[in-house]
C-alpha positions as YAML, in Angstrom:
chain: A
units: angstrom
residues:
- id: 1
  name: UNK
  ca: [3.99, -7.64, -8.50]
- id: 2
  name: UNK
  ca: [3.08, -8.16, -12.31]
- id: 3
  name: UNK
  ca: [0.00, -6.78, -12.50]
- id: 4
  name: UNK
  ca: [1.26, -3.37, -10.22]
- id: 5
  name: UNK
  ca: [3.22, -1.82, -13.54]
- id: 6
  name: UNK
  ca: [0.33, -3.07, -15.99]
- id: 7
  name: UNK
  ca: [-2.16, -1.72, -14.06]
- id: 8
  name: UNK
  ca: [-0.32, 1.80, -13.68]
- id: 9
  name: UNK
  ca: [0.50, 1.94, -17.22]
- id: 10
  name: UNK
  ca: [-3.26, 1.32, -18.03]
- id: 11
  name: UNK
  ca: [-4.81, 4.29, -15.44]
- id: 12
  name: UNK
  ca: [-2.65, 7.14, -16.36]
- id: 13
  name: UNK
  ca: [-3.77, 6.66, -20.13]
- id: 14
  name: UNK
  ca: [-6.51, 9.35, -20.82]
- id: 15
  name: UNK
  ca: [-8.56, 6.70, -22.78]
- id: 16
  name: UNK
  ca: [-12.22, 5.21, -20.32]
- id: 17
  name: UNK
  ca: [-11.98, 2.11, -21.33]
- id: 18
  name: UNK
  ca: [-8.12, 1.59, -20.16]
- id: 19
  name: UNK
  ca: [-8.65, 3.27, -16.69]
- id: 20
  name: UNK
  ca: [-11.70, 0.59, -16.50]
- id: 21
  name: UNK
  ca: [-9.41, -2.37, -17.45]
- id: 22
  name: UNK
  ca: [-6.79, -0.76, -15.48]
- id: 23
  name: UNK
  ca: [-9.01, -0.75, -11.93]
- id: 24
  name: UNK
  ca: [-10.20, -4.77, -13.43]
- id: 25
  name: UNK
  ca: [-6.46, -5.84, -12.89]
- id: 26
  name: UNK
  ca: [-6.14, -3.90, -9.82]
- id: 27
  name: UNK
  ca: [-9.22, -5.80, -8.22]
- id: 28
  name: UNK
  ca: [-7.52, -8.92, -9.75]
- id: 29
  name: UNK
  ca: [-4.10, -8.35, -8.10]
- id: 30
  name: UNK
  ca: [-5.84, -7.54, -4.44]
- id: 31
  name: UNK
  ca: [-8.12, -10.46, -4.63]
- id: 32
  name: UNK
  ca: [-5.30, -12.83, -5.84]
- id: 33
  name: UNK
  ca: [-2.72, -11.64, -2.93]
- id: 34
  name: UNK
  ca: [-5.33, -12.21, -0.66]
- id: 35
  name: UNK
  ca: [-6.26, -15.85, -1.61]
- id: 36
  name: UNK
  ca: [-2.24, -16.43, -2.07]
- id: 37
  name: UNK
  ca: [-1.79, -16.06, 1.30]
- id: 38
  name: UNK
  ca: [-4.96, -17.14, 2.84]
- id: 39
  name: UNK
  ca: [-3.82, -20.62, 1.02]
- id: 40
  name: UNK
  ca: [-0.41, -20.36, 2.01]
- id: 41
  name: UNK
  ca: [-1.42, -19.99, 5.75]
- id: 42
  name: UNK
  ca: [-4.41, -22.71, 5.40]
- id: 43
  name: UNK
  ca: [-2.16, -25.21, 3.61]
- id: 44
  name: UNK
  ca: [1.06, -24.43, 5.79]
- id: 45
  name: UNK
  ca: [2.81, -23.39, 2.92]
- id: 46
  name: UNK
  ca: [4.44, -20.26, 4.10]
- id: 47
  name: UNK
  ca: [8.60, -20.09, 2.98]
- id: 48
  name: UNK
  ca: [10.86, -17.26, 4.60]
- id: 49
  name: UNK
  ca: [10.52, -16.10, 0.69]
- id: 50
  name: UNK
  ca: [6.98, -16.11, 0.80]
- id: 51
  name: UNK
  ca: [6.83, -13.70, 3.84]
- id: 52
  name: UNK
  ca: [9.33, -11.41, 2.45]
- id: 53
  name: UNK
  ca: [7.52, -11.62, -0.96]
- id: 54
  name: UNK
  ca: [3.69, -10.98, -0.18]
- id: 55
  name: UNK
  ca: [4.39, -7.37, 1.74]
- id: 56
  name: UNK
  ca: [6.78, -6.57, -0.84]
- id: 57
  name: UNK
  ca: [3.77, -7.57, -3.19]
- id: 58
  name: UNK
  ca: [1.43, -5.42, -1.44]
- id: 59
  name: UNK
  ca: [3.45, -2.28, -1.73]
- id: 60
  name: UNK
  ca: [3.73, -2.76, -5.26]
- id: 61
  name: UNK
  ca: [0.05, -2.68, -5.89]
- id: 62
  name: UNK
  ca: [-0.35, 0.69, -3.21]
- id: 63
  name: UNK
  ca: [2.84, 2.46, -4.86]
- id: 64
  name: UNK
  ca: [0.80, 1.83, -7.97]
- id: 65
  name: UNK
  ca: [-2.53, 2.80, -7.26]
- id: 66
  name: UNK
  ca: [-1.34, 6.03, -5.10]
- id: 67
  name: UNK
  ca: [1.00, 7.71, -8.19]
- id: 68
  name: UNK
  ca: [-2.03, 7.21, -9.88]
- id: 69
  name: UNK
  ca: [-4.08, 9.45, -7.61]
- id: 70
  name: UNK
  ca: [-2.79, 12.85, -8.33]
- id: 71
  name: UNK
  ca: [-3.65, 11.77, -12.26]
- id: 72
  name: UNK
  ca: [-6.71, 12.01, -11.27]
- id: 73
  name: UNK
  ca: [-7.06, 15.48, -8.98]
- id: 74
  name: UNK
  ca: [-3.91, 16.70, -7.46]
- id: 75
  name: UNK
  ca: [-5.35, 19.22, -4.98]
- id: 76
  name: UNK
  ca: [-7.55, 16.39, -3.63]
- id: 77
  name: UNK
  ca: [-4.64, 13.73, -3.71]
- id: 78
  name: UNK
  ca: [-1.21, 16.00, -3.51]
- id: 79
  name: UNK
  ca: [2.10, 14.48, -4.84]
- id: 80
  name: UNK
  ca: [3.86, 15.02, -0.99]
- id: 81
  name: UNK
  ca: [1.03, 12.90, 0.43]
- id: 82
  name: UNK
  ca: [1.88, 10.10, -1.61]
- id: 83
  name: UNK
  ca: [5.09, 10.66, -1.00]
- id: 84
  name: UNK
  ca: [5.03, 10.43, 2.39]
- id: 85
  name: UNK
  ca: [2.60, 7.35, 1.81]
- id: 86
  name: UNK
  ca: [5.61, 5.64, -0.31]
- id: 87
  name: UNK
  ca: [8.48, 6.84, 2.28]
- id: 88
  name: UNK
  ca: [6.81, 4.98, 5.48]
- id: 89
  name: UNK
  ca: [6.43, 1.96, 2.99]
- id: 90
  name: UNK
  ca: [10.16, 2.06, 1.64]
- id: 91
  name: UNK
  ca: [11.51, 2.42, 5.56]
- id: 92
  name: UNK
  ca: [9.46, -0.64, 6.97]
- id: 93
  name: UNK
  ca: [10.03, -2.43, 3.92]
- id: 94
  name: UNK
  ca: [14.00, -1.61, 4.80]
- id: 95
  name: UNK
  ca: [13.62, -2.49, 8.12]
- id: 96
  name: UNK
  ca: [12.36, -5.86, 6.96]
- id: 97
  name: UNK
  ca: [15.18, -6.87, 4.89]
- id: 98
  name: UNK
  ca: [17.56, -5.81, 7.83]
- id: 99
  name: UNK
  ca: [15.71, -8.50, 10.25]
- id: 100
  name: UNK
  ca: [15.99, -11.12, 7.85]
- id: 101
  name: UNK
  ca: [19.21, -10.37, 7.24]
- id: 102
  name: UNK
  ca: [19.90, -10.94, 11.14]
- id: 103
  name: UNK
  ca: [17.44, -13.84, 10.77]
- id: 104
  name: UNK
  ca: [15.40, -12.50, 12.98]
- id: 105
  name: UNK
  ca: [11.25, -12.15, 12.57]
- id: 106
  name: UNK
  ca: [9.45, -8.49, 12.52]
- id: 107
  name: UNK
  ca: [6.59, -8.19, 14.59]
- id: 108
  name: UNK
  ca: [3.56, -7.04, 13.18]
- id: 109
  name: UNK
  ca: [0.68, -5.06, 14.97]
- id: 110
  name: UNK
  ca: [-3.25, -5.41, 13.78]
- id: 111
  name: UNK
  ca: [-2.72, -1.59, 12.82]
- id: 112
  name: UNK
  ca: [-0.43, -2.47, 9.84]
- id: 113
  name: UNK
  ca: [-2.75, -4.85, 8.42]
- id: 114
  name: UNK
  ca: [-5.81, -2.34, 9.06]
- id: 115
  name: UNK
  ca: [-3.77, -0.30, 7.33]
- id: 116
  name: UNK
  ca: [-3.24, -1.62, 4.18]
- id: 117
  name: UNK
  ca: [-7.19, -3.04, 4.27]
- id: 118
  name: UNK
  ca: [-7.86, 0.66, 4.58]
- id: 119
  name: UNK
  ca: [-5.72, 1.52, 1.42]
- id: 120
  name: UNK
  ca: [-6.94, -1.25, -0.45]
- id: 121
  name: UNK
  ca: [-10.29, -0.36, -0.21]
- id: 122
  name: UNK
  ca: [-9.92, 3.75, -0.36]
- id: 123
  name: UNK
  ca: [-7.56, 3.50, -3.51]
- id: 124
  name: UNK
  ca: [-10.48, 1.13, -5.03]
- id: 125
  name: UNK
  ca: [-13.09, 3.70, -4.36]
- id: 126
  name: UNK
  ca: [-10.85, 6.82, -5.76]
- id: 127
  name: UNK
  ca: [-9.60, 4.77, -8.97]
- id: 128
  name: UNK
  ca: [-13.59, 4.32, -9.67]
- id: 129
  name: UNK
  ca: [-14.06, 7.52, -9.17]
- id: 130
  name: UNK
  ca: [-11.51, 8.67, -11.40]
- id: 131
  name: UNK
  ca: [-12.75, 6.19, -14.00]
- id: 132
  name: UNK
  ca: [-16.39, 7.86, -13.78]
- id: 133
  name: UNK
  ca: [-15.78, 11.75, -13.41]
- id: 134
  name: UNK
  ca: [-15.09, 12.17, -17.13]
- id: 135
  name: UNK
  ca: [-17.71, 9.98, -18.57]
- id: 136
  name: UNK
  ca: [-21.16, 10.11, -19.22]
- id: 137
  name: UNK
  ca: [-23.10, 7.23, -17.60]
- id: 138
  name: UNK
  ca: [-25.07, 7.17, -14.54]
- id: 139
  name: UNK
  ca: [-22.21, 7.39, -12.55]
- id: 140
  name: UNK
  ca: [-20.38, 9.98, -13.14]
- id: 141
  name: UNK
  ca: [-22.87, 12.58, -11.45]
- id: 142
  name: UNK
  ca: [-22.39, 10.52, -8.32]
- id: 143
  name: UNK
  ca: [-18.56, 10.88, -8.89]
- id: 144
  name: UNK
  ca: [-18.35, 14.38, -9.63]
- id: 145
  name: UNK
  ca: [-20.38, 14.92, -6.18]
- id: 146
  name: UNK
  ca: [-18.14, 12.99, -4.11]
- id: 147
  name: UNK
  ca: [-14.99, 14.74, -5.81]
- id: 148
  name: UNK
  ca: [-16.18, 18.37, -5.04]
- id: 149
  name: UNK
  ca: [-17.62, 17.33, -1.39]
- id: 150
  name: UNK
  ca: [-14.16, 17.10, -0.41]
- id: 151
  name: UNK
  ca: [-14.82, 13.77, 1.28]
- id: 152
  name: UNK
  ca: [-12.15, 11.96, -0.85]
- id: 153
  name: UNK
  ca: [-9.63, 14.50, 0.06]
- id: 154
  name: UNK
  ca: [-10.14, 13.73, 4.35]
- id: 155
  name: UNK
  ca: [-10.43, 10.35, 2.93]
- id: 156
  name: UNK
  ca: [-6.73, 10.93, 1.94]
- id: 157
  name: UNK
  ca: [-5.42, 12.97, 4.88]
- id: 158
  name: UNK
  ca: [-6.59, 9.94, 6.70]
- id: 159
  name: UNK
  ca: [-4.91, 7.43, 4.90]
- id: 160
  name: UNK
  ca: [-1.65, 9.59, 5.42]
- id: 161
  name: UNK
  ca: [-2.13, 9.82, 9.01]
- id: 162
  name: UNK
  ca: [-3.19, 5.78, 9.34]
- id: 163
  name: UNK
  ca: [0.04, 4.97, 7.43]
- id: 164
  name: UNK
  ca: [2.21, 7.42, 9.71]
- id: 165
  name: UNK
  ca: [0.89, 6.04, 12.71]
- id: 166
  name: UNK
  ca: [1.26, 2.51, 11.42]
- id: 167
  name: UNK
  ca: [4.89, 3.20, 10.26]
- id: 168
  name: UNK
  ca: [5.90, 4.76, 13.90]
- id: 169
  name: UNK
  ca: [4.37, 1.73, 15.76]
- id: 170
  name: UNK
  ca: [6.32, -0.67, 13.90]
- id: 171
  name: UNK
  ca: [9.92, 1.45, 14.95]
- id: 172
  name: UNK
  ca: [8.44, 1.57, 18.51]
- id: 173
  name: UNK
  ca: [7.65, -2.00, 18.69]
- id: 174
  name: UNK
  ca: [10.47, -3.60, 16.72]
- id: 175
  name: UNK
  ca: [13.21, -0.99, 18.49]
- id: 176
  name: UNK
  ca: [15.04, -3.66, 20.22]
- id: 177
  name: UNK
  ca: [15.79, -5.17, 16.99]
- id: 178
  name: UNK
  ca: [17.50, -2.61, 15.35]
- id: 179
  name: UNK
  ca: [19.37, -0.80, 18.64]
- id: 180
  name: UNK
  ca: [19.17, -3.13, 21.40]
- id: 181
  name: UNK
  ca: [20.15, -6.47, 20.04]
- id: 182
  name: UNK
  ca: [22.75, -4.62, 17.22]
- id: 183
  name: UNK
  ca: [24.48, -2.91, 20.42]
- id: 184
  name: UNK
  ca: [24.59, -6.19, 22.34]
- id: 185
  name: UNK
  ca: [26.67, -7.97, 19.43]
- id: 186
  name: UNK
  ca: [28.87, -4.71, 19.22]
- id: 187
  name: UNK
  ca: [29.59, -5.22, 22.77]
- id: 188
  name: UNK
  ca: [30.29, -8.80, 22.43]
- id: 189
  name: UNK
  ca: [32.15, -8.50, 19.69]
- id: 190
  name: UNK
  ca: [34.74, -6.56, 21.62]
- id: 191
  name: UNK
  ca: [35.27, -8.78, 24.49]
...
């Protein structure tokens, strides 16, 4: 959660050799939230906290590397796909804090964590790219190619329907939490 404002404040500067720090601390902050709760799991060191924290962590580090994508090309990467992106994030993420208010554990599907393994890894790839399109090494031909293919830009459309899908399974599959079981203590409640 640290590193997500550093890094963003690094990648929009115009400046190489801050976009290539900048996508250094981003690798750091993925790698280091993986290990966290590898560890935490391994060791049996999870806390209520923890599990509220390390999602909450995660969208940090996506919110960060996504604004930073229209920086970069903004027909490829438009501003309402991140913001749809963000939106599915900020719902789930309020969903969350409404089970643990009621004490009562979210479940999770395989798709949400493909999902954010899929954004992890595309968001890597584009912040590269975006590092390498305006310089002069060996890279930046390959760059500039995969820019103009238009590969990135399905690349994105994917990502946006991925994190849709995700975001409607988790309503689907964590209804009863939220209607169901809310309803049944109305009821009660009135008896």
């Amino acid at each position: 959660m640290i590193l997500a404002p550093i890094f963003l404040l690094l990648y929009i500067q115009d400046e190489v050799v801050w976009r290539a720090l900048s996508v250094g601390i981003f690798a750091v902050a993925v790698v280091t939230d993986f290990f966290d709760g590898y560890i935490a799991r391994l060791y049996g060191y999870q806390t209520a906290y923890g599990v509220f924290l390390d999602p909450l962590a995660d969208k940090f580090l996506t919110f960060a590397g996504f604004i930073c994508l229209p920086f970069i090309n903004a027909e490829q990467f438009p501003w309402w796909a991140v913001g749809v992106i963000v939106l599915r994030d900020v719902i789930v993420t309020g969903m969350r804090m409404i089970a643990d208010h009621r004490n009562i554990s979210m479940k999770t599907r395989f798709t949400a964590k493909f999902k954010t393994m899929a954004q992890m890894i595309f968001l890597y790839l584009v912040l590269m790219v975006g590092v390498f399109i305006n310089t002069d090494v060996w890279l930046s031909t390959y760059s500039r190619e995969l820019m103009q293919s238009g590969i990135l830009e399905w690349g994105m459309m994917a990502i946006v329907v991925l994190t849709l899908y995700s975001g409607v399974e988790y309503i689907l599959t964590n209804k009863e939490i939220f209607f169901n079981d809310h309803n049944a203590k109305t009821k009660t409640d009135y008896r």
